[in-house]
Kinemage of the C-alpha trace (Angstrom):
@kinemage 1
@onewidth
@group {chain A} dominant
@subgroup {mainchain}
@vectorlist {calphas} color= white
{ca unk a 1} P -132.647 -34.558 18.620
{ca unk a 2} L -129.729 -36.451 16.684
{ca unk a 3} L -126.002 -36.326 17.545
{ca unk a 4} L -123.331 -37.039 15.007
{ca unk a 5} L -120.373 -38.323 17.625
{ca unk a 6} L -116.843 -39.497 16.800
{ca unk a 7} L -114.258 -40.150 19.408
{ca unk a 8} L -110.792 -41.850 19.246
{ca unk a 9} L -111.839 -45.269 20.271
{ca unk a 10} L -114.903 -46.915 20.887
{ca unk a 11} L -114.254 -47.418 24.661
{ca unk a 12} L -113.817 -43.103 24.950
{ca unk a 13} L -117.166 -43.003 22.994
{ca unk a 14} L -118.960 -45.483 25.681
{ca unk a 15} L -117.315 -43.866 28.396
{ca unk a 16} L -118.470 -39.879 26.731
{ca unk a 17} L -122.054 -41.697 26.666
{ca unk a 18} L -121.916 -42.888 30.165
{ca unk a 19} L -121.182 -39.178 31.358
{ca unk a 20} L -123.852 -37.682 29.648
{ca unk a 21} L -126.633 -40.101 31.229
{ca unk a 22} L -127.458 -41.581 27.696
{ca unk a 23} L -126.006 -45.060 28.598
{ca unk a 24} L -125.759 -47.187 31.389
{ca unk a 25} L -123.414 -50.468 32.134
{ca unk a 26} L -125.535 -53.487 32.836
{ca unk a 27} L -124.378 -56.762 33.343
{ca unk a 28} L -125.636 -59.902 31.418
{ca unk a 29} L -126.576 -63.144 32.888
{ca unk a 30} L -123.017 -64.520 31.983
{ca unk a 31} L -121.209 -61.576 33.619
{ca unk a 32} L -120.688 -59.513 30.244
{ca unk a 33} L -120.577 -56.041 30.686
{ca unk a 34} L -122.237 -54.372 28.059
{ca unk a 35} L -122.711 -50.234 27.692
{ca unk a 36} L -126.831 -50.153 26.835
{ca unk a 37} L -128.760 -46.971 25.955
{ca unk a 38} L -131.150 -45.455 28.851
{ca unk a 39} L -134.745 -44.999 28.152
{ca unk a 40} L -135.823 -42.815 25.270
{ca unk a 41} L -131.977 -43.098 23.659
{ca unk a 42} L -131.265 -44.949 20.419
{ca unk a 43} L -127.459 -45.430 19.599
{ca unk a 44} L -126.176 -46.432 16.469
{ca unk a 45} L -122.482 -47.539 16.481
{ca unk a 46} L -120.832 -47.077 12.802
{ca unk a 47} L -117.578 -47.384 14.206
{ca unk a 48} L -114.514 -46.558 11.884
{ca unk a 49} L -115.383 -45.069 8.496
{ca unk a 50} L -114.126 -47.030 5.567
{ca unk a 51} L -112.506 -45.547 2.378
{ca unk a 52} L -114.450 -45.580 -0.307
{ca unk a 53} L -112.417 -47.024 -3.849
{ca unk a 54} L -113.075 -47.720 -7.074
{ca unk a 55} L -113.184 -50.947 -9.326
{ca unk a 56} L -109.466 -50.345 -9.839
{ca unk a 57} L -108.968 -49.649 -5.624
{ca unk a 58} L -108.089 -46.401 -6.114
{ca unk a 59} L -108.904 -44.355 -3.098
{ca unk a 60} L -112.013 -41.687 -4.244
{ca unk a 61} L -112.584 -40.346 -0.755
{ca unk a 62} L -109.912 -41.780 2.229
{ca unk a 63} L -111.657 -43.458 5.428
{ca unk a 64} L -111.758 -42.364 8.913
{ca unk a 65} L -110.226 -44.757 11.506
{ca unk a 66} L -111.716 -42.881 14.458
{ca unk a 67} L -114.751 -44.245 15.955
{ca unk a 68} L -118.396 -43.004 14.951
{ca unk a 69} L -121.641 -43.404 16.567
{ca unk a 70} L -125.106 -41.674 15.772
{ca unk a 71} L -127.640 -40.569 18.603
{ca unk a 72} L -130.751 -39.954 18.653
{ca unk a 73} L -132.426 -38.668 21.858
{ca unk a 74} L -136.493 -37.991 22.606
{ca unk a 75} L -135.982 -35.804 25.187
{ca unk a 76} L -133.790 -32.041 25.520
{ca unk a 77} L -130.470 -32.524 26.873
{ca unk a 78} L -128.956 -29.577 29.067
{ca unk a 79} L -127.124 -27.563 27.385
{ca unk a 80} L -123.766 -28.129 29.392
{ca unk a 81} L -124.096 -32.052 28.867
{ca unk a 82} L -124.640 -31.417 25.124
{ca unk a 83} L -121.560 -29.145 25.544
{ca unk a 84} L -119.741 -32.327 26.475
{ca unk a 85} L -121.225 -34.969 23.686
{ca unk a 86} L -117.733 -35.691 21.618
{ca unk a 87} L -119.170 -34.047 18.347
{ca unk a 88} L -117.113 -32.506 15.682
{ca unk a 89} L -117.625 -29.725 12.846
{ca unk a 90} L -118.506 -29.255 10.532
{ca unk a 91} L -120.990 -32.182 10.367
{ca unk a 92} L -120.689 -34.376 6.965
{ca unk a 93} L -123.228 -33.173 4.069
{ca unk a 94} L -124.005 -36.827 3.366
{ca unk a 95} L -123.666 -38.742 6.498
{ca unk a 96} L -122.352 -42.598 6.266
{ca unk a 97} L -125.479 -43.594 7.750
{ca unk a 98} L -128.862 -41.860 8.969
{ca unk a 99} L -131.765 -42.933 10.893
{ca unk a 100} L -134.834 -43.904 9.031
């Protein structure tokens, strides 16, 4: 199943991941924390949507500073933790980026 997520920052979006058991905090061999996916999770992190301009920079369609993330998830999520996955409506027609 895919998610199309979008949060306010991209620290909300790792902590709204954390929550619903698709990522985990792990700790490199220098001490980095990092926010990793669990197993059978792919995220994709698009981050802020730019605005798309013409040749002349004239805004055609305005960006989207909030923060964006695709999901993509091999197993079924309960309903209340999909319930709590920071998605919005309606979806975009043509997303900024899909999975292949």
């Amino acid at each position: 199943m895919d998610y199309l997520l979008r949060s306010t920052t991209e620290s909300d979006m790792d902590d709204a991941l954390i929550a619903a058991g698709l990522a985990q905090e792990v700790t490199d061999t220098d001490g980095e924390v990092m926010v990793r996916p669990v197993s059978g999770v792919a995220i994709d992190h698009i981050g802020p949507i730019p605005a798309r301009v013409d040749e002349d920079g004239v805004v055609i369609k305005p960006g989207d500073a909030r923060w964006h993330t695709n999901v993509r998830v091999a197993f079924e999520l309960d309903k209340a933790v999909e319930d709590e996955l920071p998605t919005f409506a309606p979806t975009p027609g043509i997303p900024y980026r899909v999975w292949l």
